[in-house]
C-alpha positions as CSV (number, residue, x, y, z in Angstrom):
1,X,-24.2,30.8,53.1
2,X,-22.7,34.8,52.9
3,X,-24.1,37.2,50.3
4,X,-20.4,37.1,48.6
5,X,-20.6,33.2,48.1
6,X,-24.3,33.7,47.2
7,X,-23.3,36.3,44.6
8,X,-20.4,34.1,43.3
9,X,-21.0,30.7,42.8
10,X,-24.7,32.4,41.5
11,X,-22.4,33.8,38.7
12,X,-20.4,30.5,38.2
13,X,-23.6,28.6,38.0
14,X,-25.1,31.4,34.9
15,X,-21.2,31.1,33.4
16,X,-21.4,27.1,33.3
17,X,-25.5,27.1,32.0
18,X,-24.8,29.6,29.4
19,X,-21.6,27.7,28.1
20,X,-23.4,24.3,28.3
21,X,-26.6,25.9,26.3
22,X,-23.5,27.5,23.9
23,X,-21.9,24.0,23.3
24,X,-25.2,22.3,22.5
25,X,-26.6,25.0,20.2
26,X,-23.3,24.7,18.5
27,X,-23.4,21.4,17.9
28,X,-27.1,21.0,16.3
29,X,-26.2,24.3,14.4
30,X,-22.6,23.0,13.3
31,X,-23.6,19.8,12.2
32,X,-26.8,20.9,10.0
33,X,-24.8,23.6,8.6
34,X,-21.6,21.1,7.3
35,X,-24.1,18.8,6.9
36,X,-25.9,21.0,4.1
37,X,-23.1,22.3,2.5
38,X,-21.8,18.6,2.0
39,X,-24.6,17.7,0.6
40,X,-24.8,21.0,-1.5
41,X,-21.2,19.9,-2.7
42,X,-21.9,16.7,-3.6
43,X,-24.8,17.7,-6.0
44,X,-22.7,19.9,-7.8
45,X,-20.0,17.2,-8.0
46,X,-23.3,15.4,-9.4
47,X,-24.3,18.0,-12.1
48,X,-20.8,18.0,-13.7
49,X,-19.8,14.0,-13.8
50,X,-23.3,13.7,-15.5
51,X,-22.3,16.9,-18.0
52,X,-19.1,15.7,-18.6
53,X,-20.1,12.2,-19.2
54,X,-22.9,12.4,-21.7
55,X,-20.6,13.7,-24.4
56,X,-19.0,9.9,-24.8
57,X,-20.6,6.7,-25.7
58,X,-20.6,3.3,-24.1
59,X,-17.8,1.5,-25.7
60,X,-15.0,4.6,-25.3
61,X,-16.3,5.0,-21.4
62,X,-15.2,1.0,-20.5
63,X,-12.3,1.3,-22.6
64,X,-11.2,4.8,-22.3
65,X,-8.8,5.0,-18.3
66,X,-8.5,9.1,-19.5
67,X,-11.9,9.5,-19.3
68,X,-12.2,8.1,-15.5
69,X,-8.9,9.6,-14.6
70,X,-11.0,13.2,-16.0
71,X,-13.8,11.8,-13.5
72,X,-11.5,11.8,-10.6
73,X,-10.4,15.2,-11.0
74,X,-13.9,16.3,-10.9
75,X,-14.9,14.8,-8.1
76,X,-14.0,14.9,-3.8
77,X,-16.1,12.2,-3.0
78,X,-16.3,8.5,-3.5
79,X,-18.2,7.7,-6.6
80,X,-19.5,4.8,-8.0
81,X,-21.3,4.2,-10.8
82,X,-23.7,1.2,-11.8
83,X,-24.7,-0.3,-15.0
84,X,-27.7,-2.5,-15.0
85,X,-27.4,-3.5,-11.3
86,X,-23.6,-3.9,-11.6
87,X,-20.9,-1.9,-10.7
88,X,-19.1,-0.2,-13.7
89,X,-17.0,2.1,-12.2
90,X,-15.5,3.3,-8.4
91,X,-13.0,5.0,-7.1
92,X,-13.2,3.3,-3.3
93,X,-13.7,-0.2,-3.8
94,X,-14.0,-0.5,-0.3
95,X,-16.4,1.6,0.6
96,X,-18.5,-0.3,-1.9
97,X,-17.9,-3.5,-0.2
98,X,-18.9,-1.8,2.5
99,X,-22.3,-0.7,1.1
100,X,-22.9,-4.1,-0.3
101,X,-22.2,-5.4,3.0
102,X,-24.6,-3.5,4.7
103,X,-27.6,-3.3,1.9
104,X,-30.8,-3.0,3.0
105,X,-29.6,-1.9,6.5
106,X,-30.5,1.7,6.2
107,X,-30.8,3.3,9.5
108,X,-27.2,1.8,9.4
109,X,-26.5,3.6,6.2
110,X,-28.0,6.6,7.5
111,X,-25.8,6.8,10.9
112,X,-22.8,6.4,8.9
113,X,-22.8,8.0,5.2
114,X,-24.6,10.7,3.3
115,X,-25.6,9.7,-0.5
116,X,-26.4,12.0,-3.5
117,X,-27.5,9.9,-6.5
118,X,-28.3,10.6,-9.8
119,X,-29.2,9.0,-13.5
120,X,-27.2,9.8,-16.8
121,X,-26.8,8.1,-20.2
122,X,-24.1,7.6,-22.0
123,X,-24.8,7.5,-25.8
124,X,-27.9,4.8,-25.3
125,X,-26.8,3.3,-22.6
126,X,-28.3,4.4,-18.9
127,X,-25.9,5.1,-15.8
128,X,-26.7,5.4,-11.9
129,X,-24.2,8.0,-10.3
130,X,-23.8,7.8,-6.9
131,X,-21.7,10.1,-4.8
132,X,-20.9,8.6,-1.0
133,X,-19.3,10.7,2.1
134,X,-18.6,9.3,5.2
135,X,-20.4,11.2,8.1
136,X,-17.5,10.8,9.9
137,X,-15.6,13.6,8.9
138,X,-18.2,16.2,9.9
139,X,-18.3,14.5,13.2
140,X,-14.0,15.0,13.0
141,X,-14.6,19.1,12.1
142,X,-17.5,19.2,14.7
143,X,-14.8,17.8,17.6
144,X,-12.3,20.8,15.9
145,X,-14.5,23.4,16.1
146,X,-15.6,21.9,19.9
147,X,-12.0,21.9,21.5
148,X,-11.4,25.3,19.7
149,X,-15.1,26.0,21.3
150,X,-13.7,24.8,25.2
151,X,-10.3,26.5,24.9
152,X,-12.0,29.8,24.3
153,X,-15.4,29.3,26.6
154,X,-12.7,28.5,29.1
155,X,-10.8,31.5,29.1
156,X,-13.7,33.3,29.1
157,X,-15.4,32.0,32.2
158,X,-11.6,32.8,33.5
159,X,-12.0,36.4,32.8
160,X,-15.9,35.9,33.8
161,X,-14.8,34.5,36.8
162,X,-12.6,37.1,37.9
163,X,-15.2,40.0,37.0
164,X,-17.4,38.5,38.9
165,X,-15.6,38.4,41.8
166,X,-14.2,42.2,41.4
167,X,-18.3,42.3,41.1
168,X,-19.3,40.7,43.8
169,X,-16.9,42.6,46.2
170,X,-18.4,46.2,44.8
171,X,-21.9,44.6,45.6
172,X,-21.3,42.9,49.4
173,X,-18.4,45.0,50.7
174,X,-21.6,48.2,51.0
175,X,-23.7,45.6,52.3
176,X,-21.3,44.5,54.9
177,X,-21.1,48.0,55.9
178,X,-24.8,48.5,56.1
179,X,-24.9,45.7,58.1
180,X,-22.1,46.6,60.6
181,X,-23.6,50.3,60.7
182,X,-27.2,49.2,61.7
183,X,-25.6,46.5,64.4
184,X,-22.9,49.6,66.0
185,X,-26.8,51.8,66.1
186,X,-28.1,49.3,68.2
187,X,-25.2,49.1,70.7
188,X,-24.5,53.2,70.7
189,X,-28.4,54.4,69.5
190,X,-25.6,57.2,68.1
191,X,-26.8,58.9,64.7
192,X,-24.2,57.1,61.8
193,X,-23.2,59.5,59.0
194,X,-23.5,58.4,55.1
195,X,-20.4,56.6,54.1
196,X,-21.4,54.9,51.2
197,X,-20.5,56.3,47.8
198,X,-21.6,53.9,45.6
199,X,-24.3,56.0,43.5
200,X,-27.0,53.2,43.2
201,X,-29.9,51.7,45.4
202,X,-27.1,50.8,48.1
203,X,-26.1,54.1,48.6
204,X,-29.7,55.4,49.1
205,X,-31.0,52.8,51.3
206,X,-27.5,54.1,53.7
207,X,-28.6,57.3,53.3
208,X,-32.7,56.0,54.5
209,X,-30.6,54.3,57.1
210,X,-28.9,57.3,58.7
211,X,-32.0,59.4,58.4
212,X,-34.2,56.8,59.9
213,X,-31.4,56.4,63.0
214,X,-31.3,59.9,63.3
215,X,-35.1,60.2,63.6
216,X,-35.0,57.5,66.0
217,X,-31.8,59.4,68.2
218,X,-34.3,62.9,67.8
219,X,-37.6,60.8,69.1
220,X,-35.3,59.1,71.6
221,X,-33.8,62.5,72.8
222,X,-37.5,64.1,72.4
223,X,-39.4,61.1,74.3
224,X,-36.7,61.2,77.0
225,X,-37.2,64.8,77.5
226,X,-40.7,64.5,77.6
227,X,-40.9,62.5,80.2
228,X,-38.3,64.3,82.4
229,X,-40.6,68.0,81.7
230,X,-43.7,65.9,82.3
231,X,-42.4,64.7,85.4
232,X,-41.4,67.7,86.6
233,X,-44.6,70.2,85.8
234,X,-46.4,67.7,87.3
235,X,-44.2,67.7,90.1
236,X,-44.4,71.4,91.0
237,X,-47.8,71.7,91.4
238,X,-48.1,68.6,93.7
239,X,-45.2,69.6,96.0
240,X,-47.7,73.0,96.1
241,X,-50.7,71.1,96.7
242,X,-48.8,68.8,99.3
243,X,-47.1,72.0,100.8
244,X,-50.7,73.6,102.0
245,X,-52.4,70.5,102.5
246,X,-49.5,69.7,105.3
247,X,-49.6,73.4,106.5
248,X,-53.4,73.3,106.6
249,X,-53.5,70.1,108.7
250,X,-50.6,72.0,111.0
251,X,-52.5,75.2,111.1
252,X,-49.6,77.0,109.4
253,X,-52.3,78.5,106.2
254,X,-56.4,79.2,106.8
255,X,-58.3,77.3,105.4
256,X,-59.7,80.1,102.8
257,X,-56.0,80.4,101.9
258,X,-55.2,76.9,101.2
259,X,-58.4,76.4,99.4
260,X,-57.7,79.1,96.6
261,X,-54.0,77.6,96.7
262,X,-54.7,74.2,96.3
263,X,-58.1,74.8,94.0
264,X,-55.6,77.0,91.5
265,X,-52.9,74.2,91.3
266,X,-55.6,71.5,91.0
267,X,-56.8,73.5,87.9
268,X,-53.0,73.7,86.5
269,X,-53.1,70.0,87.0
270,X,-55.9,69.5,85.0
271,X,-54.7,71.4,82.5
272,X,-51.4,69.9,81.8
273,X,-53.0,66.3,82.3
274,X,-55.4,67.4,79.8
275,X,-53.1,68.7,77.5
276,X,-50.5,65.5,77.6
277,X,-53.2,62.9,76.6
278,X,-54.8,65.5,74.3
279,X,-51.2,66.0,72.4
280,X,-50.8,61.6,72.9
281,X,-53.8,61.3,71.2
282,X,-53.2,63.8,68.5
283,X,-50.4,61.6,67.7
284,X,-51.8,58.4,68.1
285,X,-54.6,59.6,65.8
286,X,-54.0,58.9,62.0
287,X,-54.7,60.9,59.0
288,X,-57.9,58.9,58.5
289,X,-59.1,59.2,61.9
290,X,-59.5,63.4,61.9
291,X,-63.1,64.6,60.6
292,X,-61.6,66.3,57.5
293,X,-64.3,68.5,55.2
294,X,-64.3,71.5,53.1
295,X,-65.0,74.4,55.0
296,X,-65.5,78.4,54.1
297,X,-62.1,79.8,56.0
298,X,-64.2,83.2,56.2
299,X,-67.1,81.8,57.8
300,X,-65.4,79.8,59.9
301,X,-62.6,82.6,61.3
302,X,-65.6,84.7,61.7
303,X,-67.1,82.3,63.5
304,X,-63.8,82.1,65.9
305,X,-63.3,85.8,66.3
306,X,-66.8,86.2,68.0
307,X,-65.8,82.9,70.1
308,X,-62.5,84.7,71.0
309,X,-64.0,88.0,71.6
310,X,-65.0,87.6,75.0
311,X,-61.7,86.5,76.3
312,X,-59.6,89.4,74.8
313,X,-61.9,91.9,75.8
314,X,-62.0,90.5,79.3
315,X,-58.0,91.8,79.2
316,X,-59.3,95.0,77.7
317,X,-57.4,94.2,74.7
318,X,-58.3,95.2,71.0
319,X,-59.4,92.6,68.5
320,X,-58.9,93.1,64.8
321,X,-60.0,90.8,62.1
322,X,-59.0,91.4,58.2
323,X,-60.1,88.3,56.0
324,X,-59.0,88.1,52.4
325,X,-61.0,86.7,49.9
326,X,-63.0,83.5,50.9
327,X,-61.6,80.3,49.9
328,X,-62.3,76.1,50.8
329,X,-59.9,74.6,53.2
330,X,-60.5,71.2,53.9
331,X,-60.1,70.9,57.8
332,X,-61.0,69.3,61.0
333,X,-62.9,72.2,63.2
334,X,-62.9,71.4,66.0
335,X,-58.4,70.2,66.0
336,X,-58.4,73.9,64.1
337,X,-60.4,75.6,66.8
338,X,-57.9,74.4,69.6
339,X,-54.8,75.1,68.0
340,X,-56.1,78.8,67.3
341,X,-57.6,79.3,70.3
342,X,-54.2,78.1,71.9
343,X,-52.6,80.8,69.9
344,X,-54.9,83.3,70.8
345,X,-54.1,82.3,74.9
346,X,-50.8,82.9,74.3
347,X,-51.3,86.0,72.4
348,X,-53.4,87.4,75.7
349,X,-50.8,86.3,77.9
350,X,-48.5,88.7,76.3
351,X,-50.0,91.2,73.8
352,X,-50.1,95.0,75.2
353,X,-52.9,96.3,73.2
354,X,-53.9,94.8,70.5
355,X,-54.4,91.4,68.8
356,X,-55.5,90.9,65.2
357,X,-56.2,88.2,62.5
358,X,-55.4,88.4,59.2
359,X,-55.4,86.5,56.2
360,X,-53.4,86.2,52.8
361,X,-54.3,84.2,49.7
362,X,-51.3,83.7,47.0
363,X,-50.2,80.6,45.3
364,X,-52.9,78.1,46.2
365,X,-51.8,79.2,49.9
366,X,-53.8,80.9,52.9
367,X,-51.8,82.5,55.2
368,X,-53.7,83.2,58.7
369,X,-51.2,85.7,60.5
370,X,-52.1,85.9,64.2
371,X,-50.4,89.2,65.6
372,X,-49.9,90.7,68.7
373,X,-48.1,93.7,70.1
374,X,-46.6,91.7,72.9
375,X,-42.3,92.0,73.5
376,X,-40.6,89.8,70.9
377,X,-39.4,86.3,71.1
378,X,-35.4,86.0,71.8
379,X,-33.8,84.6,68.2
380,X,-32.4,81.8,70.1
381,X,-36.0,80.9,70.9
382,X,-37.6,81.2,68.0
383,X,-36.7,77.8,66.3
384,X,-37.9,75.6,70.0
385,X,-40.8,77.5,70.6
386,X,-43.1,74.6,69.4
387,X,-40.8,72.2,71.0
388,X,-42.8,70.2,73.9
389,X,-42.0,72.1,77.3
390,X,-39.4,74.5,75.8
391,X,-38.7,77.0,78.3
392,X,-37.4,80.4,76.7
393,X,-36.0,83.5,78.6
394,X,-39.4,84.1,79.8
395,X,-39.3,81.3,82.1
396,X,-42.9,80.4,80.4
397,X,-43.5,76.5,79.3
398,X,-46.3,74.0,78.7
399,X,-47.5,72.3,75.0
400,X,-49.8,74.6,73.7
401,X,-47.8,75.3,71.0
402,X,-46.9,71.9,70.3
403,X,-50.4,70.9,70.3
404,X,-50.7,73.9,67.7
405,X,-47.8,72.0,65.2
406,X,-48.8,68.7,65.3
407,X,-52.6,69.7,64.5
408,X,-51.2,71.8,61.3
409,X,-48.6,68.9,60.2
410,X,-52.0,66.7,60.4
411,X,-53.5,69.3,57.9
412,X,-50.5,69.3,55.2
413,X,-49.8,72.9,56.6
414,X,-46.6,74.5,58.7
415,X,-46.7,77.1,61.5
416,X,-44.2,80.0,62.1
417,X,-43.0,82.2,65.1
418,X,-42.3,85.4,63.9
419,X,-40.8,88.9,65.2
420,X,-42.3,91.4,63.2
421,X,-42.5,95.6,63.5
422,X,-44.5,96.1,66.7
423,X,-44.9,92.4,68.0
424,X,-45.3,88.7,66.9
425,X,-46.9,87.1,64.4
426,X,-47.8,83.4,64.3
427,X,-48.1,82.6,61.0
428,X,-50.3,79.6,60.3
429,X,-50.5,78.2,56.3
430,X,-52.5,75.7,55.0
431,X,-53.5,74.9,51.3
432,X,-56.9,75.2,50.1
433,X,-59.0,73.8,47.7
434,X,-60.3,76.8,45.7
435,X,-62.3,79.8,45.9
436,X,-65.5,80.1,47.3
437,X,-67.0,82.2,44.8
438,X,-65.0,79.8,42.2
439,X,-66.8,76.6,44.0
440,X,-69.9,78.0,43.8
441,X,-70.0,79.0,40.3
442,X,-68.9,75.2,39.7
443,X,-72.2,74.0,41.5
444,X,-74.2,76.1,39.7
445,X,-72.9,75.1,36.7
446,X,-73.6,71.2,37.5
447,X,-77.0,72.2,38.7
């Protein structure tokens, strides 16, 4: 069965429970309530025959038809009144037979009248009052107030009715179009845009739908890419390696020339082979799965810089390192190490003189700035350099610096190409834990 249905004969099926619970609380409550005040009714009846009779005697009672016809004005309900087990007075002698008829059949009596009785004496002479209603006429009023119940109940589940529809269109029409929009992704894998307005849950799981498609698109788009660059920087150095192998076996290169040829692009081989399953893996890898501790960012860039050292002075190149204060960073070393050390290779590559480190610490942030007075990065560039196998005007490509962002997503921390006065600046944040000097107080304190 369709939402819609679902959603309407749902409501019908609330509508018709809710009436039917309505009509039967309305009857119990209805006929208890006329019930008492019948009942309440009659005992005042009761109270003012037995006033209004005590004031005569015997004798003036039996002979006196103004005193009963007083009675009757007094009373609503059928009264009869007995003497020494014999009926002295009534004013429904059939309902008497009908009494006398069914004596001693009370559950019979019960079903059918409600009694109020009462004991009075007339100058010396003792009376039993009894006041008799039929229960029929509550049952008449309950039917009234029934039908008058219906009629209005069924107008209302009319006008029920009709909201419900008007509210089960607002609800499935969105839904329909959720459902048409995910089906038109599948066939297109197209990005939808958020056309539902609806300001509730609906709108916002459209709105998790197009951002989810449009991750999927981007992966798609990214994976796609991926695998066309991969192909074709593995390509290159093959064709080289090929290229002299077939010129070597046709005596076309030495032997000495073919070997540093083929050795280099073996070793560019390597490299990018490394780096793809290094960067797969990095992916693969969960949150969980890196060795995360606290570490002293001090000690440890300190501890990178003398690493570094002998590879920047190799390109007779100036190393700098200014740290701010110390503070704990909770890290994986070793994923940390390679994505510096990845920015430092870069930095090499390209710096004229000098290359420095630097940090910052504001607002529960460390900024590492990694600077070098290399040629700066084309604007257009800047926003793709960490993009797998971006190639930018330089012609230079590879996933260094993809490697570099995924390790710093890992770490709740962002990475950032910069052109600053004199060079670039990669500028690597990360959140830290607190001071060193603050941490070691704490310990002290516990010890």
């Amino acid at each position: 069965m369709r939402l819609d249905r679902k959603l309407f004969w749902s409501y019908i099926v609330i509508i018709l429970i809710a009436i039917s619970t309505s009509f039967t609380l309305f009857t119990v409550a209805s006929n208890q309530f006329l019930t008492y005040r019948l009942m309440d009714s009659m005992k005042k009846e009761l109270d003012l025959i037995k006033e209004n009779l005590m004031i005569y005697n015997t004798d003036y009672f039996h002979s006196g038809p103004v005193i009963r016809d007083h009675i009757m004005q007094l009373v609503q309900s059928n009264l009869i009144i007995i003497q020494d087990n014999t009926l002295a007075f009534t004013n429904s002698q059939d309902l008497y037979d009908e009494l006398q008829a069914h004596k001693g059949d009370s559950s019979y009596l019960n079903k059918h009248y409600l009694t109020v009785s009462g004991e009075t004496n007339i100058g010396y002479t003792k009376f039993d009052i009894i006041l008799v209603s039929e229960k029929g006429m509550i049952s008449e009023l309950n039917q009234l107030n029934l039908s008058i119940l219906f009629i209005t109940s069924l107008v209302s589940m009319l006008i029920a009715a009709f909201f419900g529809v008007y509210v089960q269109n607002n609800i499935s029409r969105p839904i329909h179009l959720l459902k048409n929009k995910v089906r038109g992704f599948q066939e297109s894998m197209e990005a939808p845009e958020v056309t539902i307005y609806t300001g509730d849950e609906i709108q916002e799981l459209d709105e998790d739908i197009v951002r989810m498609a449009t991750s999927i698109v981007n992966n798609d788009r990214k994976r796609k890419a991926f695998f066309e660059n991969t192909s074709h920087e593995l390509k290159t150095p093959l064709m080289n390696i090929r290229g002299y192998a077939e010129g070597l076996k046709d005596g076309i290169f030495s032997i000495d020339e073919a070997a540093e040829v083929i050795a280099q692009e073996s070793e560019s081989l390597r490299t990018l082979v490394e780096s793809i399953l290094y960067l797969s893996k990095l992916e693969d890898a969960t949150h969980d799965r890196y060795q995360l501790q606290l570490v002293d960012l001090n000690q440890f860039l300190d501890g990178f810089y003398h690493k570094m050292a002998g590879l920047v002075a190799d390109k007779n190149l100036e190393f700098q390192l200014n740290l701010d204060k110390s503070v704990q960073v909770k890290m994986d070393d070793d994923k940390m190490i390679r994505a510096l050390s990845n920015i430092i290779t870069n930095a090499v590559r390209y710096a004229k003189t000098v290359i420095s480190i630097e940090t910052i610490v504001e607002n529960n942030v460390v900024e590492i700035r990694l600077f070098n007075d290399g040629a700066q990065i084309a604007e257009a560039d800047l926003p793709y350099l960490f993009d797998r196998f971006y190639k930018g005007d330089k012609g230079q490509s590879g996933l260094g610096l993809a490697i570099v962002q995924s390790i710093m997503t890992t770490h709740h921390g962002t990475v950032e190409a910069l052109n600053v006065e004199g060079g670039v600046c990669m500028s690597v944040k990360l959140p830290y834990v607190a001071s060193s000097s603050k941490r070691r107080l704490n310990e002290m304190k516990k010890g």
